[in-house]
C-alpha positions as CSV (number, residue, x, y, z in Angstrom):
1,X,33.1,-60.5,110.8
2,X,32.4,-57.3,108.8
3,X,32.8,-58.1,105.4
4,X,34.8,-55.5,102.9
5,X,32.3,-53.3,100.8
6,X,32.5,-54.1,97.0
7,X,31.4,-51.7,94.8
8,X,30.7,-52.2,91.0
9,X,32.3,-49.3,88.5
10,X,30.2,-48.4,86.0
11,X,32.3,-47.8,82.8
12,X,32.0,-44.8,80.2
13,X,30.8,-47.5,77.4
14,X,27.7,-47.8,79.6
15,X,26.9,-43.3,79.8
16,X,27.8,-43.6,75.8
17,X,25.8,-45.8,75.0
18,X,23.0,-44.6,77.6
19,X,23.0,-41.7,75.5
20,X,23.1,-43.1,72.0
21,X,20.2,-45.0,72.9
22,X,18.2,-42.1,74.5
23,X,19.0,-40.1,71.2
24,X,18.0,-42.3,68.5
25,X,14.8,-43.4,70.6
26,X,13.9,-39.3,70.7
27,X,14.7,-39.5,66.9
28,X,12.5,-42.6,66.2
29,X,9.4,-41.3,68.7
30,X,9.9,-37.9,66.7
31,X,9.4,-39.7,63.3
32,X,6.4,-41.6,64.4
33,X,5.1,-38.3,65.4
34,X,5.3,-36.9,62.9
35,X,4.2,-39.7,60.4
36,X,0.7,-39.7,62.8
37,X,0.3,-35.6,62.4
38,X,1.3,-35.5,66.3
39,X,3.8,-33.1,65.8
40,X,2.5,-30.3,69.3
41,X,5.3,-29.9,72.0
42,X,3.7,-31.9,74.1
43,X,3.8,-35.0,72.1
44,X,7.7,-34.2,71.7
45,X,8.3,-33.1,75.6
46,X,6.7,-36.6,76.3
47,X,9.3,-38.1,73.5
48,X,12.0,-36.5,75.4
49,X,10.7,-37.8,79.1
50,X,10.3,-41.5,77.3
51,X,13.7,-41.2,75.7
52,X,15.7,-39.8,79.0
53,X,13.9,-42.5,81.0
54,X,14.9,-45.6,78.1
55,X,18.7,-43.7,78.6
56,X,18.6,-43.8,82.1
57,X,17.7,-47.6,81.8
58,X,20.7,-48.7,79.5
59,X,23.2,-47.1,81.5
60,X,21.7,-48.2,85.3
61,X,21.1,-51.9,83.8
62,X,24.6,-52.6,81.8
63,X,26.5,-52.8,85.2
């Protein structure tokens, strides 16, 4: 027989802290930047692509 479909609800703590954790890796990766003289837009672009990917992560993985 066809079982029922479950589906997992992902809560707000999970966005919010997705978020906080995209935000204060873009603030870390800026710092090192910076400290190394890497300050271009590109270096902070690819901080920004790192840091939305690492948020993305937290908030698909804390199911």
């Amino acid at each position: 027989m066809n079982q029922p479909r479950v589906r997992i609800k992902q809560g707000r703590a999970s966005l919010i802290g997705g978020i906080a954790v995209a935000l204060a890796s873009f603030i870390l990766w800026s710092g090192v930047a910076r400290e190394f003289g890497a300050e271009s837009a590109v270096w902070i672009i690819l901080g920004g692509i790192v840091a939305g990917g690492i948020g993305i992560w937290i908030r698909v993985a804390d199911l």
